[in-house]
C-alpha positions as CSV (number, residue, x, y, z in Angstrom):
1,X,-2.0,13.6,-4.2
2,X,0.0,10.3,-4.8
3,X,-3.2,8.6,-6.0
4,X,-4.2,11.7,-8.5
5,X,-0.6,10.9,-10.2
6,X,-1.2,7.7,-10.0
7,X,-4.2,8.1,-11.8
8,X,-3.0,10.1,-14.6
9,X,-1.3,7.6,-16.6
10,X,-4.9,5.6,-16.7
11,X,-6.1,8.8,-19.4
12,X,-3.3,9.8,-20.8
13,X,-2.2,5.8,-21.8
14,X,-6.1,5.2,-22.5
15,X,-6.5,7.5,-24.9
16,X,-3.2,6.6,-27.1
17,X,-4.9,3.7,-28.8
18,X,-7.8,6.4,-29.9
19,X,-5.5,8.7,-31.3
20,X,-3.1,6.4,-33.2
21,X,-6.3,4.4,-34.8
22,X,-7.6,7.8,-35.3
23,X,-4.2,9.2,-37.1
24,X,-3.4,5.8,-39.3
25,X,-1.1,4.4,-40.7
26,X,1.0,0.8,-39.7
27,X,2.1,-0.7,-36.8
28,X,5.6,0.3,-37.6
29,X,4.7,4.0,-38.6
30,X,2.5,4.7,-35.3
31,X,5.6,2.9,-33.0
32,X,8.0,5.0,-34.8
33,X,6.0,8.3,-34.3
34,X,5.0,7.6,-30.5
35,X,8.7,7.0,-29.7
36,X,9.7,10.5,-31.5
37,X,7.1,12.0,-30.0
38,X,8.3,10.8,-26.6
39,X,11.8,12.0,-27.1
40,X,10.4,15.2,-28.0
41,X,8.9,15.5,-24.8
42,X,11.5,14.1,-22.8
43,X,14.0,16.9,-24.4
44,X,11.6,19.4,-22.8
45,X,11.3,18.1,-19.7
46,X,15.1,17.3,-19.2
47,X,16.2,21.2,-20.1
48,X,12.8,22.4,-18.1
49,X,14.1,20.1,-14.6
50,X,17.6,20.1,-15.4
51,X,18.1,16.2,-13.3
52,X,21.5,15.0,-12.2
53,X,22.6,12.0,-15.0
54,X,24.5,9.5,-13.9
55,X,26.1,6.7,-15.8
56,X,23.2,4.0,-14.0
57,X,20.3,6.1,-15.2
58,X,21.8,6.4,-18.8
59,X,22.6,2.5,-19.2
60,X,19.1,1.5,-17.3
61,X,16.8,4.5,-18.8
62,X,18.6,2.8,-22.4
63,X,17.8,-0.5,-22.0
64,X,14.4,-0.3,-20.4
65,X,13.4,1.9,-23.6
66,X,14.8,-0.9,-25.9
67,X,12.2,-3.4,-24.4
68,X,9.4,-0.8,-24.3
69,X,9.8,-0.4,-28.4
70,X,9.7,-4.6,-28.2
71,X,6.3,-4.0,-25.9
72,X,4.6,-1.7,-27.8
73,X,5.3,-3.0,-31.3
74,X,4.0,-6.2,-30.5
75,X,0.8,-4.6,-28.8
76,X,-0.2,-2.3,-32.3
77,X,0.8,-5.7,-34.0
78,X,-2.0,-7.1,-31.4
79,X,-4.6,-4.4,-32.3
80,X,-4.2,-4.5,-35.5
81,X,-4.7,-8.6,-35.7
82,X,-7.4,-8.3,-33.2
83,X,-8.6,-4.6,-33.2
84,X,-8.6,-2.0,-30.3
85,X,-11.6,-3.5,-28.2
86,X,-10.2,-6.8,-28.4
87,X,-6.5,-6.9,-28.7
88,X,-6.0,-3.7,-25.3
89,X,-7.6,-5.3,-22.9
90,X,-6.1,-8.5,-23.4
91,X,-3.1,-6.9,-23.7
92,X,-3.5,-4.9,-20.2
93,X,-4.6,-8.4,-18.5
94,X,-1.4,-9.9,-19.3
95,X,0.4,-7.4,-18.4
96,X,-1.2,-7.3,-15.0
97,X,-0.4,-10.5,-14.1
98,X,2.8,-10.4,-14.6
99,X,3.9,-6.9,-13.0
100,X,1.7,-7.3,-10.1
101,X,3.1,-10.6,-9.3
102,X,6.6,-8.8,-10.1
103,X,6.0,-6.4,-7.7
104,X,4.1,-8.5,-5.1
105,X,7.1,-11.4,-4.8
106,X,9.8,-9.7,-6.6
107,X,10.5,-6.5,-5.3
108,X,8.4,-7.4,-1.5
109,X,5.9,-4.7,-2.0
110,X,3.1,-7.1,0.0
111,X,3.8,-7.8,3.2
112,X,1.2,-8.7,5.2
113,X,-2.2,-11.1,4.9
114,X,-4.0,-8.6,3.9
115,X,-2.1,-7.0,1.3
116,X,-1.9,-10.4,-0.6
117,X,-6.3,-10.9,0.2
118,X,-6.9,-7.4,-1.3
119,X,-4.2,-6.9,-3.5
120,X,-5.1,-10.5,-4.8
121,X,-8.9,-9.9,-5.0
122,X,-8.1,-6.3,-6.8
123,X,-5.7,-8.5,-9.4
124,X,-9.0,-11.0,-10.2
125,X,-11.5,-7.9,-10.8
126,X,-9.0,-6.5,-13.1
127,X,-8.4,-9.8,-14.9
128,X,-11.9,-10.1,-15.1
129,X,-12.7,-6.7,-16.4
130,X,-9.9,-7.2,-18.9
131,X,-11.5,-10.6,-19.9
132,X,-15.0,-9.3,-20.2
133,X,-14.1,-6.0,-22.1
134,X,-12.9,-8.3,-24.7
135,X,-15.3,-11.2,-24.7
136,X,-17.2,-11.8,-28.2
137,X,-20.8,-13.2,-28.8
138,X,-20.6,-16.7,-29.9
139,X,-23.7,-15.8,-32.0
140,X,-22.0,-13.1,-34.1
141,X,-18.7,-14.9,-34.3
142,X,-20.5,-18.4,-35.3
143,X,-22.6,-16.2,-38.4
144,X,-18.7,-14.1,-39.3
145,X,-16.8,-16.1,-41.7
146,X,-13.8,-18.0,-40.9
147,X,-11.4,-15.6,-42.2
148,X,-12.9,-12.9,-40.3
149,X,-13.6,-13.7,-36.5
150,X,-11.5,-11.5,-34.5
151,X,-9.3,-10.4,-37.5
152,X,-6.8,-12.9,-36.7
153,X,-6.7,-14.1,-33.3
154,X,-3.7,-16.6,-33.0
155,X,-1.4,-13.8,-35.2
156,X,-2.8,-11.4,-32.4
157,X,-2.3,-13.4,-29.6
158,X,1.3,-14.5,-30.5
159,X,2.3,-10.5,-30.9
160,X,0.6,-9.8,-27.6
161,X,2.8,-12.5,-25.7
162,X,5.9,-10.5,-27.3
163,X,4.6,-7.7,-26.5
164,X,4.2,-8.7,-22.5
165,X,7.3,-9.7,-22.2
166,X,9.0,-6.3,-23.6
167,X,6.7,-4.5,-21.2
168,X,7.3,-6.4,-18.3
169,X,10.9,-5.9,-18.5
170,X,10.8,-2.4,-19.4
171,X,8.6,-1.7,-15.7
172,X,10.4,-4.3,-13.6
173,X,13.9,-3.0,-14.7
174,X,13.3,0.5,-13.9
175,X,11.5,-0.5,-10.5
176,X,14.4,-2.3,-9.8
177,X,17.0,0.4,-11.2
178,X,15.1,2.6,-8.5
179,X,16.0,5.7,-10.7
180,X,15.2,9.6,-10.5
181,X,11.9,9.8,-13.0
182,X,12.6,13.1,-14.7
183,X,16.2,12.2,-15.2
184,X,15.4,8.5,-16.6
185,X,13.1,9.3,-19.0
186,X,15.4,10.8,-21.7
187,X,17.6,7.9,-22.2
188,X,14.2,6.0,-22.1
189,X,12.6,7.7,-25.1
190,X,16.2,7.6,-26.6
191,X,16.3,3.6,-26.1
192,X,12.7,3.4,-27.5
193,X,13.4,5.5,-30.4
194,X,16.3,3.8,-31.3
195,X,14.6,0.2,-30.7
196,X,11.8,1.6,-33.1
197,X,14.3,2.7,-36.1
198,X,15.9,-0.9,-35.6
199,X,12.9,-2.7,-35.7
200,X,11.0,-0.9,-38.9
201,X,14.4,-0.3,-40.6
202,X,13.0,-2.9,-43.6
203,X,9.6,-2.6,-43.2
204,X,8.2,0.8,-42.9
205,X,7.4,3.8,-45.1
206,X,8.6,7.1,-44.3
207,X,5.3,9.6,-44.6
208,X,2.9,11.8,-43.0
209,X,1.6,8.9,-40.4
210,X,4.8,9.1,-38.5
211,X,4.9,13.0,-38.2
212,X,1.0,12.2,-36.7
213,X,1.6,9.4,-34.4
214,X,4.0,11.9,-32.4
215,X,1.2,13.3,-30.3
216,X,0.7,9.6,-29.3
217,X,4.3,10.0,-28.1
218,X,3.1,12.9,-26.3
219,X,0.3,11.2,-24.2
220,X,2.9,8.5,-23.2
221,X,5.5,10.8,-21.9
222,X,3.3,12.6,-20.0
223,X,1.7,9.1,-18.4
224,X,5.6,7.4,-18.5
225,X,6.6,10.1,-16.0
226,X,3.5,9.8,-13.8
227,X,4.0,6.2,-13.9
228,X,7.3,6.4,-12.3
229,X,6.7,8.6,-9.9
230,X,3.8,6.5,-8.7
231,X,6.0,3.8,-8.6
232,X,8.4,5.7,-6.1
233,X,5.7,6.2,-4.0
234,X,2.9,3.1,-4.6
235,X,5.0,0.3,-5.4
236,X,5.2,-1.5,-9.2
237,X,1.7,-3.4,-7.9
238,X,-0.6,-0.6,-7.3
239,X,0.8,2.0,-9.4
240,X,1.1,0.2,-12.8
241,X,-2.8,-1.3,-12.0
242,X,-3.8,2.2,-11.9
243,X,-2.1,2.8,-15.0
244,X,-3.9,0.2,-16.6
245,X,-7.4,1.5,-16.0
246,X,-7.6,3.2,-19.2
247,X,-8.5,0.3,-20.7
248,X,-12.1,1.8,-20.0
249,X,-11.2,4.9,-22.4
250,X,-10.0,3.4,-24.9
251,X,-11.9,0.2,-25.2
252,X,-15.2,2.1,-25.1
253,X,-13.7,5.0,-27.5
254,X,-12.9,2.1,-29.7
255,X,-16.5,1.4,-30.1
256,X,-17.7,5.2,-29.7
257,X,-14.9,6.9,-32.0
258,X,-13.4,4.4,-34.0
259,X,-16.6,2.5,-34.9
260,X,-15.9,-1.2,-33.6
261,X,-19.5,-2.9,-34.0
262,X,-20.5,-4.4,-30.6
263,X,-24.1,-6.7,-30.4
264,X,-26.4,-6.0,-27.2
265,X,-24.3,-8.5,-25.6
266,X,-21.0,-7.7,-26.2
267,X,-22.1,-4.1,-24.9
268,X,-23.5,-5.5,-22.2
269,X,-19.8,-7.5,-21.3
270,X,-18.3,-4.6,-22.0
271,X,-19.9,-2.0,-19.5
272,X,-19.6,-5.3,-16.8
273,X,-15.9,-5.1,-17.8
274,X,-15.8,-1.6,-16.6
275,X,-17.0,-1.7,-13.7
276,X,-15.1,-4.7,-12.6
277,X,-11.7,-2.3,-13.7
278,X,-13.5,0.5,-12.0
279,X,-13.8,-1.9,-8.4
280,X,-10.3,-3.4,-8.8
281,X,-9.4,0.2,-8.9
282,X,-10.8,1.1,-6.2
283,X,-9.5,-1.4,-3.5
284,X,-6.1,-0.3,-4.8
285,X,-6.6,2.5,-4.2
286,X,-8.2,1.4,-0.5
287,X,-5.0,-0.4,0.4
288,X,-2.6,2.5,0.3
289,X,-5.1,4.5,2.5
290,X,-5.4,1.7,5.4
């Protein structure tokens, strides 16, 4: 049962990039929405579960939401530069490295040999699934023009380095914190929307694509709480790697729904990609069951 709800966050996070490249509008506007939408469900869950607040789980559920609005404007900044097939997986690669180190050294969640021979080996398929999902054909980018290979890859890459860090913090503070999950999350969403308003307050337009990027907000509480409660249970490592897997959804739903072109070969790193998430996955999953 641990694993399922471990596993959740992997389609509901997946399928965020989908809907926000589905509903429009900027970088700005689909951060804005998400974190509304995420206070909106956090309001429901608090009064539904009624959690004991304490002062720690206000000041840490705050912060930690202030650095996921850092995280996840810098990662829409990323797809936008980069597009969803490109800029995700990149994005979920570099945040792997860094939490599961986090949580392998940091927080003492690998203990033994084997821990660090499979946990490490799991780390490399996922890196290399990441890098595969993402790999171009130097055929197709040698015929684009200059202006157009990969959008803009060095404004992309800059906004996904931003990006990691405000995620990073955001995961490794709330491990740390060691909080209830259904009582954090409403400070959380509070933090993030209020990290949101302060980073669009000069550069964002009030209209309809806010009101639609709230179901995106949706998908993320609903992943954000499973998340944490696989943390409790599975450790930062495992449990944020699982999250993570959804990089299969919405990197093949970018090129499936949101019609990102792909040559013969790119399809063919891309389905290689998969399965190597799929494996690392997998032997995850394996070491919490030995």
């Amino acid at each position: 049962m641990e694993l399922v709800i471990a596993l959740i966050p992997m389609f509901a996070w997946g399928s965020i990039a989908l809907v926000s490249g589905k509903m429009g509008g900027t970088a700005n506007q689909q951060t804005l929405g998400m974190t509304i939408g995420a206070f909106v469900f956090s309001l429901v869950v608090f009064f539904i579960l009624q959690p004991t607040m304490t002062m720690a789980t206000v000041i840490f559920g705050f912060i930690s939401g202030v650095f996921w609005s850092v995280g996840q404007r810098g990662q829409f900044q990323g797809m936008h530069f980069m597009g969803v097939s490109v800029g995700l997986p990149l994005s979920t690669g570099m945040q792997l490295i860094l939490n599961i180190i986090a949580g392998a050294l940091l927080f003492g969640e690998w203990q033994k040999g084997q821990d660090f021979l499979l946990g490490g080996l799991a780390l490399i398929l996922l890196i290399a699934g990441s890098f595969y999902t993402s790999r171009r054909d130097p055929q197709r980018a040698e015929e684009m023009p200059e202006n157009r290979q990969l959008f803009d890859f060095g404004k992309g890459f800059r906004s996904l380095l931003v990006s990691t860090v405000g995620f990073g913090a955001y995961t490794i503070l709330v491990t740390w914190a060691d909080l209830d999950p259904a009582a954090i999350i409403l400070p959380q969403s509070f933090g993030m929307m209020v990290g949101a308003f302060l980073f669009t307050l000069k550069n964002i337009r009030y209209d309809r694509f806010i009101v639609k990027n709230t179901v995106s907000g949706l998908l993320w509480g609903i992943g954000n709480i499973c998340m944490l409660m696989g943390i409790q249970t599975l450790g930062l490592a495992v449990s944020f790697s699982l999250s993570q897997m959804g990089i299969i959804i919405s990197t093949l739903g970018g090129i499936f729904l949101l019609g990102e072109r792909k040559t013969k070969k790119e399809l063919f790193y891309v389905i290689l990609g998969c399965v190597f998430v799929i494996l690392g996955g997998m032997l995850l999953g394996y070491m919490k069951s030995i």
